[in-house]
C-alpha positions as CSV (number, residue, x, y, z in Angstrom):
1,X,5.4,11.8,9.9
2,X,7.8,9.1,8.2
3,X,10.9,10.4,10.1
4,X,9.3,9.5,13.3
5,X,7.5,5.8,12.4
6,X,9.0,3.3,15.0
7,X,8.2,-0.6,14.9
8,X,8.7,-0.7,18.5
9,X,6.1,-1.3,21.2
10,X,2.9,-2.9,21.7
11,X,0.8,-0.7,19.0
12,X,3.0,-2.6,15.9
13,X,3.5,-6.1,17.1
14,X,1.1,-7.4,14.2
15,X,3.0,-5.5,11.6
16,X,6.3,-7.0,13.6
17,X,4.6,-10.4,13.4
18,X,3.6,-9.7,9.9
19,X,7.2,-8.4,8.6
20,X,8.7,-11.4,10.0
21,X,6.5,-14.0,8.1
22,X,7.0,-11.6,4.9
23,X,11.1,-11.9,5.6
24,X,10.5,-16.0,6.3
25,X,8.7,-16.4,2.6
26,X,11.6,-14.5,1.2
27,X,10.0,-11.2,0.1
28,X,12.2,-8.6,-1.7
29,X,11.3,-5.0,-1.5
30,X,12.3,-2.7,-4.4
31,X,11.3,1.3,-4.8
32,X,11.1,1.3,-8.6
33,X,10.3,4.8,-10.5
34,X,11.3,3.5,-14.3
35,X,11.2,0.5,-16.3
36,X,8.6,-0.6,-14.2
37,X,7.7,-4.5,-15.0
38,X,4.1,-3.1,-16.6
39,X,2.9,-6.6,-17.9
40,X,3.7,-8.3,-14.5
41,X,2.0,-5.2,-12.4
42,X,-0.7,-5.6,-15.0
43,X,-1.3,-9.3,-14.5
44,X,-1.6,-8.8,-11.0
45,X,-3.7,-5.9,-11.1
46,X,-6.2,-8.0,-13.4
47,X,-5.9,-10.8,-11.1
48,X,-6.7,-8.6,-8.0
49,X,-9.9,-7.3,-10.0
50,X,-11.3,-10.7,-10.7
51,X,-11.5,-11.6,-6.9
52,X,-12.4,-8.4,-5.7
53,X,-14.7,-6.7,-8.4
54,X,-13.9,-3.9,-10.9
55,X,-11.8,-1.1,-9.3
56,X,-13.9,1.9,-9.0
57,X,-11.7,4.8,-8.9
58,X,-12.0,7.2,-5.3
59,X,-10.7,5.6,-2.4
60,X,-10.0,2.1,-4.7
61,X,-7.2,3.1,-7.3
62,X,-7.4,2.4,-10.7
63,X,-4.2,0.5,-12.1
64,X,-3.1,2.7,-15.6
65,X,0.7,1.9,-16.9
66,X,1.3,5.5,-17.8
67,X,-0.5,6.9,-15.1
68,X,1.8,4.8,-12.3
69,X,4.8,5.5,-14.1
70,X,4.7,9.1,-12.4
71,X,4.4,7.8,-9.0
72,X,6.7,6.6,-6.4
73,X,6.2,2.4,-6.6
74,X,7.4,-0.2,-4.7
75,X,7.4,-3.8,-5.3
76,X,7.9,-6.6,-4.0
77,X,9.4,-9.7,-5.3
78,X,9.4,-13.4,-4.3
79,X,12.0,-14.9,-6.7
80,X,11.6,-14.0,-10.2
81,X,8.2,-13.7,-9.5
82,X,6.0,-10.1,-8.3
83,X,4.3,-10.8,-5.5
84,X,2.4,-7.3,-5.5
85,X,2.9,-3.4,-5.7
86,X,1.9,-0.4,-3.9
87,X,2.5,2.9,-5.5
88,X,1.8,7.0,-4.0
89,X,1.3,10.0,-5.4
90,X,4.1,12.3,-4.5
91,X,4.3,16.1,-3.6
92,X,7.5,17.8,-2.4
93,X,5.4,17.4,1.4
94,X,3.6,14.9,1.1
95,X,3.2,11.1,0.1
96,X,-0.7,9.4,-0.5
97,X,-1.1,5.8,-1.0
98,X,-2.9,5.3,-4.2
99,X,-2.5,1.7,-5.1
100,X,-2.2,-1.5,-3.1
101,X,-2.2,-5.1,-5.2
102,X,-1.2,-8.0,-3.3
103,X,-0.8,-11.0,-6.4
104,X,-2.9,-14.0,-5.3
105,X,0.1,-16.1,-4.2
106,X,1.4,-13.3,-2.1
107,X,2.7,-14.6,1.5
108,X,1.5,-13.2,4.6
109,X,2.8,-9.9,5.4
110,X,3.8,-8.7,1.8
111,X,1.6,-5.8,1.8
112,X,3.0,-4.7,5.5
113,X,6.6,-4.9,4.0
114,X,5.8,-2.7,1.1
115,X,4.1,0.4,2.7
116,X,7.1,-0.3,5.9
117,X,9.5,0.3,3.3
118,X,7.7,3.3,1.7
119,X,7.5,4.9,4.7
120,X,11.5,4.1,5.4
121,X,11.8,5.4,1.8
122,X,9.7,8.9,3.1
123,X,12.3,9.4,6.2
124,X,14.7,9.2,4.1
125,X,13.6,11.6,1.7
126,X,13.0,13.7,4.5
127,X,9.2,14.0,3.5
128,X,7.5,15.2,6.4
129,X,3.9,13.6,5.8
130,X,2.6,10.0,4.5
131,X,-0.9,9.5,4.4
132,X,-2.4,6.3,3.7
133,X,-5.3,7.6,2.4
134,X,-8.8,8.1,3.4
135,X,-11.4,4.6,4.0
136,X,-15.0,4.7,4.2
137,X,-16.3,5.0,7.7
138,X,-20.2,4.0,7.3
139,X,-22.2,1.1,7.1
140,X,-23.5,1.6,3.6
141,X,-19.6,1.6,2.1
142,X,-18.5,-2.0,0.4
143,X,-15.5,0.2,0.4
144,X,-14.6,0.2,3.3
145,X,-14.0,-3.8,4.0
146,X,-13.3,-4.4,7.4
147,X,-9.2,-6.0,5.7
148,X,-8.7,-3.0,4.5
149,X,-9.8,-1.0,7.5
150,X,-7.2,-3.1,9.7
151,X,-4.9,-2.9,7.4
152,X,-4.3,0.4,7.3
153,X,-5.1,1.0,11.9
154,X,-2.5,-1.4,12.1
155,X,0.0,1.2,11.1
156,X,-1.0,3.4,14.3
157,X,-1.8,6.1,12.1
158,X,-2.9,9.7,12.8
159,X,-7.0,9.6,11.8
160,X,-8.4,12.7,10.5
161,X,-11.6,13.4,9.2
162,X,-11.8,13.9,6.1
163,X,-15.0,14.2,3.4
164,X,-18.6,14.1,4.2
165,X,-21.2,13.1,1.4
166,X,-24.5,13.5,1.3
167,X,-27.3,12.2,-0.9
């Protein structure tokens, strides 16, 4: 629940600790739903794919310019220059994470700073659920990457089960 997502205590020191170098490195957090900079989100969206292989779709977006343009984005800025993107798909009850891209040059704690705001953006849209949606939990998954994984615990989130596959 956005409206009640509090930085305080023990449980979000790292995304305190995170914020603070994000704030140092002079990150710049916009919520942008038109005129989105496509050939910058582009770039790094490319960029990301080189070092981390070819974005398969289910729990690991796929970036597509028209596509995004329908959901909530947020970006974040150092200087003139985009420093990476998340974007959600929306429903009058709920918000879902759909993409993450850091750029490569993207300081410490840019990604923290972009889904903090999202959910600040939630609360104040009085949406009553944000999900950061689902990660792999088994062994055979190159999915779920143990970065991602913490990334998204260190939110304190609610875990629910979800899907079950079989072969």
């Amino acid at each position: 629940n956005p409206a009640n997502f509090d930085l305080a205590g023990r449980k979000h020191r790292q995304i305190r600790r995170k914020l603070r170098h994000a704030q140092k490195a002079g990150i710049r957090i916009v919520h942008q739903s038109q005129n989105l900079p496509i050939e910058a989100m582009t770039e790094v969206d490319q960029r990301w794919q080189s070092s981390h292989g070819t974005a398969r779709g289910t729990t690991m977006g796929r970036f597509d310019a028209a596509y995004v343009g329908s959901q909530a984005v947020f970006l974040a800025w150092q200087g003139d220059a985009l420093a990476g993107f998340v974007s959600f798909h929306v429903s009058r009850d709920e918000w879902c994470l759909d993409l993450v891209r850091p750029a490569s040059h993207a300081p410490d704690g840019t990604m923290h700073a972009l889904i903090c705001e999202a959910i600040a953006h939630a609360a104040a849209s009085n949406i009553p659920r944000l999900s950061l949606a689902a990660f792999p939990d088994h062994l055979l998954s190159r999915l779920g990457t143990p970065g991602l994984v913490q990334f998204k615990l260190s939110f304190a989130p609610r875990l629910e089960p979800r899907y079950i596959c079989a072969p």
